[in-house]
C-alpha positions in Angstrom: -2.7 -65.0 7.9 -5.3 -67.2 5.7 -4.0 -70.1 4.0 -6.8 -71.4 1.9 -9.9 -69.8 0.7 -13.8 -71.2 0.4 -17.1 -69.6 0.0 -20.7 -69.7 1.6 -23.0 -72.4 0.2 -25.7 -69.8 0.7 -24.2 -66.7 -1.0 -20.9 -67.7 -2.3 -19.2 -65.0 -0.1 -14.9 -65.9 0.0 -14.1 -66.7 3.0 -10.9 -67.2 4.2 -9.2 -70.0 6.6 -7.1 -68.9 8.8 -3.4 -70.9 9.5 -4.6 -72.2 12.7 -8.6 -73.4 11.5 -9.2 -76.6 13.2 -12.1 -79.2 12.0 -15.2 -78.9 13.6 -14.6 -75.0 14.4 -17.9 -72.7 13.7 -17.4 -69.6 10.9 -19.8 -66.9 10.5 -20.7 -66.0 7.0 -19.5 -62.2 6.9 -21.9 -61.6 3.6 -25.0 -63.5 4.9 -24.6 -64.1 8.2 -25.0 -68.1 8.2 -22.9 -70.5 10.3 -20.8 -72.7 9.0 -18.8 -75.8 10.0 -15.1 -76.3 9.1 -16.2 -80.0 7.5 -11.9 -80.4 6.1 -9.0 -78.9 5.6 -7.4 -80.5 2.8 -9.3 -80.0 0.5 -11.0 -77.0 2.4 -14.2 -78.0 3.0 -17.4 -75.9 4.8 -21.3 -77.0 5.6 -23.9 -75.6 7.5 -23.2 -75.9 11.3 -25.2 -78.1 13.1 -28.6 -76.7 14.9 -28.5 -76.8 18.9 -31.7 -77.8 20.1 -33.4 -77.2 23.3 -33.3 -80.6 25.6 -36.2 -79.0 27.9 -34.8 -81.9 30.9 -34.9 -84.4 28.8 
């Protein structure tokens, strides 16, 4: 069941939260394929997820 309802800052595809989103959690954009960040809840709130970089051993 979604609660609350936000779209892509890349393609302004809806996207819907879910009852149980948490903060932090990682969405896929279904229109554009980006990922996103749950940033809040109340307001909803989504950014672009944060890029994991290699370490190489460092």
């Amino acid at each position: 069941m979604e609660s609350d309802s936000i779209e892509c800052p890349d393609c302004g595809q809806p996207k819907g939260l879910a009852s149980g989103t948490q903060i932090g959690q990682i969405l896929n954009c279904a229109g554009c394929g980006a990922l996103l960040e749950v940033l809040a809840l109340s307001p909803p709130e989504i950014g672009h997820a944060p890029q994991i970089e290699e370490d190489f051993g460092e």
